[in-house]
C-alpha positions as CSV (number, residue, x, y, z in Angstrom):
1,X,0.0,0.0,0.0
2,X,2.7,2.4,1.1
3,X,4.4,2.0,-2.3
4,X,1.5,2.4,-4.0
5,X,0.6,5.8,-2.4
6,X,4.8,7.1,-2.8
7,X,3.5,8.8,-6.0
8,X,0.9,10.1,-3.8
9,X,1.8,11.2,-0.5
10,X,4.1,14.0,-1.0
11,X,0.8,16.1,-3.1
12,X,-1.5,15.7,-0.3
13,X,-0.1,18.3,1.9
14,X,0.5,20.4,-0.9
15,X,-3.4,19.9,-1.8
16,X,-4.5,20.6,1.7
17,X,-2.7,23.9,1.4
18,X,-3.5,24.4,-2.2
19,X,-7.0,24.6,-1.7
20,X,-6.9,26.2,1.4
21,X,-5.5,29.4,-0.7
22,X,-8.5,28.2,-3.7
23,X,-11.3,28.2,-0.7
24,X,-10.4,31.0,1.1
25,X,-13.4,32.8,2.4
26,X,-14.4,34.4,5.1
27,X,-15.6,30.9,6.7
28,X,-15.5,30.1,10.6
29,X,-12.5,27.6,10.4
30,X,-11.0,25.0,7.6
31,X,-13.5,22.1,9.2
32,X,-16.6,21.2,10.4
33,X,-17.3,22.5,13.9
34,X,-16.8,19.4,15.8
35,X,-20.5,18.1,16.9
36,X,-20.0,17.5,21.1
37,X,-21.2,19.5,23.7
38,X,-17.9,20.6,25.0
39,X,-15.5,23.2,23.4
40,X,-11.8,22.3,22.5
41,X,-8.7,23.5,23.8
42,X,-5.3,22.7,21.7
43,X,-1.6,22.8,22.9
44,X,1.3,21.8,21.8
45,X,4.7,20.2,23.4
46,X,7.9,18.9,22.2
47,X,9.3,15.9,22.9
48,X,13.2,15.1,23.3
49,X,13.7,11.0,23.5
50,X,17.4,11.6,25.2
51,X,19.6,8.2,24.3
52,X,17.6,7.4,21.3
53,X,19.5,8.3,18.2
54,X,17.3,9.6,15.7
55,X,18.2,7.5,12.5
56,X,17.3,10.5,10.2
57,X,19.8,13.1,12.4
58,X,22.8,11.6,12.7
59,X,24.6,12.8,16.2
60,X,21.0,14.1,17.4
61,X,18.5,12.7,19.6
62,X,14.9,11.6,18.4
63,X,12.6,14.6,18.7
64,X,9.0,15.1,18.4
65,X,6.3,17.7,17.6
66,X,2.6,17.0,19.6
67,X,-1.0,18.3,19.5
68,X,-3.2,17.9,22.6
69,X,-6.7,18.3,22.1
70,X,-8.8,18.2,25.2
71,X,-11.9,19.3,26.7
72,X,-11.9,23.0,27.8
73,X,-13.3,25.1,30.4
74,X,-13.7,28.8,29.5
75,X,-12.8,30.1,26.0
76,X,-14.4,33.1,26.1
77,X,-11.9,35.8,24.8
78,X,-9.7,32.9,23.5
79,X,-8.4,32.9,20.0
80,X,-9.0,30.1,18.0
81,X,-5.9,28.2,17.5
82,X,-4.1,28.1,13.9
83,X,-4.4,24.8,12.0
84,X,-1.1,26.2,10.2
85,X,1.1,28.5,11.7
86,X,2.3,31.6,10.4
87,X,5.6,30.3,10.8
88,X,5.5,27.2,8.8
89,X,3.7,29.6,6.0
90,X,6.8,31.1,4.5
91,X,8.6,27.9,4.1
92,X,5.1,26.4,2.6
93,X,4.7,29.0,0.3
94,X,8.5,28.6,-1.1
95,X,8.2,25.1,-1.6
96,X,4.5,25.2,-3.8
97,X,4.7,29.4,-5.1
98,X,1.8,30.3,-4.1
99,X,-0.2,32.4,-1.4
100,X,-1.3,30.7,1.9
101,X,-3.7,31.4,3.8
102,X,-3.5,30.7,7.7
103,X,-6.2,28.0,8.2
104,X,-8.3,28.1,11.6
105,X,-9.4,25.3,13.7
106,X,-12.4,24.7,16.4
107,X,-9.8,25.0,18.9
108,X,-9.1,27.4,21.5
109,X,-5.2,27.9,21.9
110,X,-4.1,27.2,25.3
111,X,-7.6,27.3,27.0
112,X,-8.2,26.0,30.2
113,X,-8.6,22.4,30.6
114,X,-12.2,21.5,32.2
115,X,-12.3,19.5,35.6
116,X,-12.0,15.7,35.0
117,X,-10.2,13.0,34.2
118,X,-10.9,11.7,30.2
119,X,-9.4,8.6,28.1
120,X,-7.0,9.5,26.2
121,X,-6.6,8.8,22.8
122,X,-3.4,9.1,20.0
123,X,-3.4,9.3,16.2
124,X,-0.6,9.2,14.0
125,X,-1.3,10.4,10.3
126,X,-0.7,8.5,6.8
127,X,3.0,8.6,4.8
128,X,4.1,12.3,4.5
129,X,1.2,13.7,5.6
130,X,1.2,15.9,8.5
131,X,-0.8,15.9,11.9
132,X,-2.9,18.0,10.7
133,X,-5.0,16.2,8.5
134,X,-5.9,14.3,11.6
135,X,-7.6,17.4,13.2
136,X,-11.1,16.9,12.4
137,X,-11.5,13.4,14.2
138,X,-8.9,15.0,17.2
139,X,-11.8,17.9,17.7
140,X,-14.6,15.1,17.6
141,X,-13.4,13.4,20.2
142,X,-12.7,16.3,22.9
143,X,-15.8,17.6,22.5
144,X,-17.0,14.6,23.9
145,X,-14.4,13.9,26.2
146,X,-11.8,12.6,25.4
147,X,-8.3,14.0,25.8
148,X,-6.1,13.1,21.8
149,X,-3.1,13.6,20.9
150,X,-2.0,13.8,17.5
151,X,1.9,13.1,16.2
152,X,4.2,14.1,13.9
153,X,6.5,11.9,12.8
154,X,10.2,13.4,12.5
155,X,11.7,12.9,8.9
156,X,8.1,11.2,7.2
157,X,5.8,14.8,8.0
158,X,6.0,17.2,4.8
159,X,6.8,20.6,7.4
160,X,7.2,20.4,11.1
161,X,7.5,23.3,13.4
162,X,9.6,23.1,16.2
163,X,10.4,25.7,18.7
164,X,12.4,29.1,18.0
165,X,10.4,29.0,14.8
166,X,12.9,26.0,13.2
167,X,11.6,24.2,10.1
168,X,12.1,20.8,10.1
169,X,11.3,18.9,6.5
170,X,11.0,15.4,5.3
171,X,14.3,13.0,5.3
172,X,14.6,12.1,1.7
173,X,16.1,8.6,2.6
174,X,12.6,7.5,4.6
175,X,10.7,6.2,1.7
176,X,13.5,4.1,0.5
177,X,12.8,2.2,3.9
178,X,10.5,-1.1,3.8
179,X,7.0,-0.6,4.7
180,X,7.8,-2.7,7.9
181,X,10.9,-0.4,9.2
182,X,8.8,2.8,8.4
183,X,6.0,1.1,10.9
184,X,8.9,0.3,13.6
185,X,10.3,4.1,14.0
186,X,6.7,5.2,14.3
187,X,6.2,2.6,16.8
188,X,8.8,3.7,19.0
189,X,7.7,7.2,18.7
190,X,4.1,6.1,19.6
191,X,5.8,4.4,22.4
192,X,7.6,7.4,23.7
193,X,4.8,9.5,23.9
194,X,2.5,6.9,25.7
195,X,6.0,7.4,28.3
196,X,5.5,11.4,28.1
197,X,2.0,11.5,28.6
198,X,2.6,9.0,32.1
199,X,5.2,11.4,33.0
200,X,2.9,14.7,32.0
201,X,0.2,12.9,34.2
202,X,2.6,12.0,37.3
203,X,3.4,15.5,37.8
204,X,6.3,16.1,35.4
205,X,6.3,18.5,32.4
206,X,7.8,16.6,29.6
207,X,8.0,19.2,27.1
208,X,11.8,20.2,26.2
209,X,11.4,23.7,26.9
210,X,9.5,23.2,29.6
211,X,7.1,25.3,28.6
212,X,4.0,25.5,30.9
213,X,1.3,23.4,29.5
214,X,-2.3,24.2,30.4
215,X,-3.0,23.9,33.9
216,X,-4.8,20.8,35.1
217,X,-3.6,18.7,31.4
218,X,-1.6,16.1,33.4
219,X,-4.4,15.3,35.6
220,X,-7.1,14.9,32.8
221,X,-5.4,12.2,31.1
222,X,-6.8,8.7,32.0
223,X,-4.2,6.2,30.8
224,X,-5.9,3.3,32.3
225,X,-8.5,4.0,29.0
226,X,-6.3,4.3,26.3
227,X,-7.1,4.3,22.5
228,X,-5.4,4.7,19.5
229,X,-6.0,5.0,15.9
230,X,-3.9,6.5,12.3
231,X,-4.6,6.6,9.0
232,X,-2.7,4.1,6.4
233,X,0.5,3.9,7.6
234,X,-0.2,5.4,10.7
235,X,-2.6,2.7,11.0
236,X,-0.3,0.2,10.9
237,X,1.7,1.9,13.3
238,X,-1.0,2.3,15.6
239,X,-1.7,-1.6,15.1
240,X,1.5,-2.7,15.6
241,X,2.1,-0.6,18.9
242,X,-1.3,-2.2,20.0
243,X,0.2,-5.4,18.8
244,X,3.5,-4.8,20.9
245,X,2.1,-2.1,24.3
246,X,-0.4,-3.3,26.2
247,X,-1.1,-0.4,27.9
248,X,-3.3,0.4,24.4
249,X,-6.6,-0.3,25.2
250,X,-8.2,-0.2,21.6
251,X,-7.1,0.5,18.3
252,X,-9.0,1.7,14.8
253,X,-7.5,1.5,11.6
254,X,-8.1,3.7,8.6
255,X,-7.3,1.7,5.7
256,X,-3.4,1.4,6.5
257,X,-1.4,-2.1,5.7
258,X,2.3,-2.7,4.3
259,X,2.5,-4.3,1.2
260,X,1.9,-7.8,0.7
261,X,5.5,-9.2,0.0
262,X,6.4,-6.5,3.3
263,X,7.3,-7.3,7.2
264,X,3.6,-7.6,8.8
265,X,5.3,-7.4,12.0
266,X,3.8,-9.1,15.5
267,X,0.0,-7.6,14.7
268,X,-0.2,-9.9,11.5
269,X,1.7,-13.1,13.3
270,X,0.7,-13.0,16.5
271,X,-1.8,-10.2,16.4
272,X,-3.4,-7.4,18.9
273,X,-5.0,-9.0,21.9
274,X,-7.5,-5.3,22.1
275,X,-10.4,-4.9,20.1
276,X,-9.9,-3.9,16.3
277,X,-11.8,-1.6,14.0
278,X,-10.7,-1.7,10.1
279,X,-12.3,0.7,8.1
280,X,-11.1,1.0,4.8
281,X,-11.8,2.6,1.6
282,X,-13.3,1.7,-1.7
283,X,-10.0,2.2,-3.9
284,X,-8.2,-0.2,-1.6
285,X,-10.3,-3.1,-2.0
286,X,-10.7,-2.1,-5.8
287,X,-6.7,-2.3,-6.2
288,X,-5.9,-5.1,-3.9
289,X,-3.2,-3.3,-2.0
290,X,-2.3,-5.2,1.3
291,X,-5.6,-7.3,1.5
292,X,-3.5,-10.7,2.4
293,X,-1.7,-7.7,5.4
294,X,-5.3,-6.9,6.4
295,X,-6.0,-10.8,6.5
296,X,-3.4,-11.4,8.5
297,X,-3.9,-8.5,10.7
298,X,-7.8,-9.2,11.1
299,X,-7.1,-13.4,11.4
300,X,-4.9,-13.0,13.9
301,X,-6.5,-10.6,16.0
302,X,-7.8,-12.1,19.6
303,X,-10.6,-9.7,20.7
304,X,-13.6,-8.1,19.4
305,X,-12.5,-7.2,15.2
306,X,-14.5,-6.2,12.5
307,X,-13.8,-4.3,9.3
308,X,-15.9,-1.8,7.7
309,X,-15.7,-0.2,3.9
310,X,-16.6,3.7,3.3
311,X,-18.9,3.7,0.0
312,X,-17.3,5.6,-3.2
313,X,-14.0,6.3,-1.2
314,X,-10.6,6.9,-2.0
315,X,-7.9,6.4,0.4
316,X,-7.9,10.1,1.6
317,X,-11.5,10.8,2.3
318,X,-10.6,8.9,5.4
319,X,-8.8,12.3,6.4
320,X,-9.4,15.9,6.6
321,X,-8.1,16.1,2.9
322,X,-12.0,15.4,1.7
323,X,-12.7,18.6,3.2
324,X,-10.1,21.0,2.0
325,X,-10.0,19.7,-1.7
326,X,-12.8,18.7,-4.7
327,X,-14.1,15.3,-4.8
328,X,-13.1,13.2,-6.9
329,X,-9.7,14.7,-7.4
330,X,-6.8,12.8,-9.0
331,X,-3.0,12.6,-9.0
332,X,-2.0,11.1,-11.9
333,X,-3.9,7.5,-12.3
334,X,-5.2,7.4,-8.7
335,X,-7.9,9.0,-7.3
336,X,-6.9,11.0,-4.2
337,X,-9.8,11.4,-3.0
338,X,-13.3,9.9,-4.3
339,X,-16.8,10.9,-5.6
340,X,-18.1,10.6,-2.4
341,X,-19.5,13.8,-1.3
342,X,-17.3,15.3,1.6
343,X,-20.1,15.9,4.2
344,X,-21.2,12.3,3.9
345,X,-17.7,10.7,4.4
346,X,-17.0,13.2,7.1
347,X,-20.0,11.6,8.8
348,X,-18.8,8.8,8.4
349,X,-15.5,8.6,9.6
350,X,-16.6,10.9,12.7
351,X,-19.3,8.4,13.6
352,X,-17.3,5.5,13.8
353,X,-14.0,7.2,15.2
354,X,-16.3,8.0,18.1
355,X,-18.2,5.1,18.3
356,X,-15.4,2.7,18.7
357,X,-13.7,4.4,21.4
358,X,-17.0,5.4,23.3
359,X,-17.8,1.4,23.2
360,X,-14.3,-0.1,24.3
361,X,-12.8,2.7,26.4
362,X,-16.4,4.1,27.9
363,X,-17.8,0.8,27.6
364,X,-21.1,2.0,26.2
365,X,-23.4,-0.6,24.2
366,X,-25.2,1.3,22.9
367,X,-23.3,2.7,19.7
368,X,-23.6,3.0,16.5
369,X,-21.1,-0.3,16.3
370,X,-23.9,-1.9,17.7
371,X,-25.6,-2.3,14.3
372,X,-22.7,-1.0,11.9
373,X,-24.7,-1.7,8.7
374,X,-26.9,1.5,10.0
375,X,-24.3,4.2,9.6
376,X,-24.8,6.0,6.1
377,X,-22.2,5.1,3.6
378,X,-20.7,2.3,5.8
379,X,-20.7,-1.4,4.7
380,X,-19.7,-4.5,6.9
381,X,-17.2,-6.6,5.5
382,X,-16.4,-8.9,7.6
């Protein structure tokens, strides 16, 4: 799947960022206004993993850019937080020549977080795609309580900002890697931020500035409910980690596998012991990337599994990328994202994202997983 999408991957952020300059209008934010009762605070912290080379920075240590997005509190007076940064503009607009707008979110920068203690949950996004298109799903969920935090994966994201306003880009040499070695530096990543986020909530501020984090954060994260879900290869990240961490609770992929000749790693051997959620577009069942991965991943699998198919789908409408571009669009011969209409797959995607989690981490039974063939645009394969 992963080489299927190399042609791919490196356009979507520019067509995220492409149509946000096409689309720009005097519109609320770059998304949907997430549908809980709760309004949504953002942060951000970066992460130093001291002793762990990072293999894309020789002589430097693995480092990491987060978003936290968590119930808030107050927001009145707040401003919204930036989807992209003014910052990471400049270097944006160099690499693609045109203008950029600065994209908002539904989140308030920095607001306070509200009294509680929430499961947490972590994404990490698809090949060279940033966090970002991740935000959508992140805002869902913290409007209905949860606290998620999406990653950026050092040398894969397209642009990452990292304090004193340094730009960090892709490492050219990442997509040389097997599928399976991409899947095992993200998986370590995924691990060290599980270990940040136990630190965070033990009292400790693990960002490497130490900059002050919204007060009450640490205490809000329930780690004894922990979810986690990515799109394509950051669904086989998030997989694998399950496969390998039990502290995972629950994990969702969307439509993420390594190729069928790659490494399926312990999730497609052995497999995840947590419950499993598949859902996957139409184009990959239509091409046959990775179905004897998703086989594996699904056969193996111990707990609760099933695996779901988004009608008239390309890989991307699993993502924020539906939103921000026309459907169908295509890059080349593949459709990046499909004819079906961006509201609906939003829908979608939102109601099973939240569904899944509110079932196995809230333990609720009465979802809309309960009778899956219900939710518009949603069939049940297996």
């Amino acid at each position: 799947m992963f080489g299927r999408l190399a042609a791919v991957s490196a356009a979507v952020a520019v067509s995220v960022l492409q149509a946000g300059a096409a689309q720009a209008t005097p519109a609320p934010g770059m998304l949907p206004a997430p549908g809980g009762p709760l309004p949504v605070g953002t942060t951000t912290m970066h992460l130093v993993q001291h002793g762990r080379p990072d293999p894309f920075a020789p002589g430097s240590d693995r480092e990491l850019m987060v978003s936290v997005f968590y119930p808030a509190a107050d927001v009145t007076n707040l401003p919204r937080a930036h989807a992209v940064s003014a910052v990471v503009l400049p270097a944006l607009e160099r690499q693609l020549g045109v203008s950029l707008p600065v994209l908002l979110s539904n989140s308030y920068q920095d607001a306070p977080v509200a009294a509680g203690s929430y499961p947490v949950v972590l994404f990490s996004p698809g090949q060279s795609t940033p966090r970002l298109l991740g935000t959508g799903a992140a805002e869902e969920l913290a409007s209905r309580g949860y606290v998620v935090v999406t990653i950026d994966h050092t040398g894969d994201s397209p642009v990452i900002e990292f304090p004193g306003d340094r730009i960090v880009g892709p490492a050219p040499q990442f997509t040389s890697l097997p599928g399976g070695q991409r899947r095992d530096i993200q998986v370590a990543d995924v691990e060290y931020v599980l270990d940040a986020l136990t630190a965070l909530h033990a009292g400790t501020d693990p960002d490497a500035e130490n900059r002050p984090l919204p007060s009450g954060l640490g205490a809000a994260l329930d780690l004894t409910h922990l979810g986690a879900f990515g799109h394509s290869l950051g669904g086989t990240t998030m997989v694998e980690a399950a496969a390998q961490d039990p502290r995972i609770d629950a994990v969702l992929d969307l439509d993420g596998a390594v190729a069928d000749n790659e490494d399926w790693g312990k999730s497609g051997t052995d497999g995840v012991r947590q419950p499993l959620l598949v859902l996957r577009s139409e184009q990959t069942i239509d091409n046959g990337s990775g179905h004897g991965a998703f086989d594996a991943m699904l056969d193996h699998a111990h707990s609760w599994k099933t695996e779901l198919e988004l009608t008239n789908s390309a890989h991307n409408d699993l993502t924020d990328l539906n939103r921000l571009i026309p459907s169908p669009t295509y890059m080349g011969a593949n459709a990046v994202v499909g004819p079906i209409p961006p509201a609906r797959a939003d829908a979608a995607v939102r109601t099973t994202v939240t569904s899944f989690f509110d079932k196995f981490l809230r333990g609720n039974e009465s979802t809309a997983l309960e009778h899956p063939e219900t939710i518009p645009d949603i069939t049940v394969m297996r």
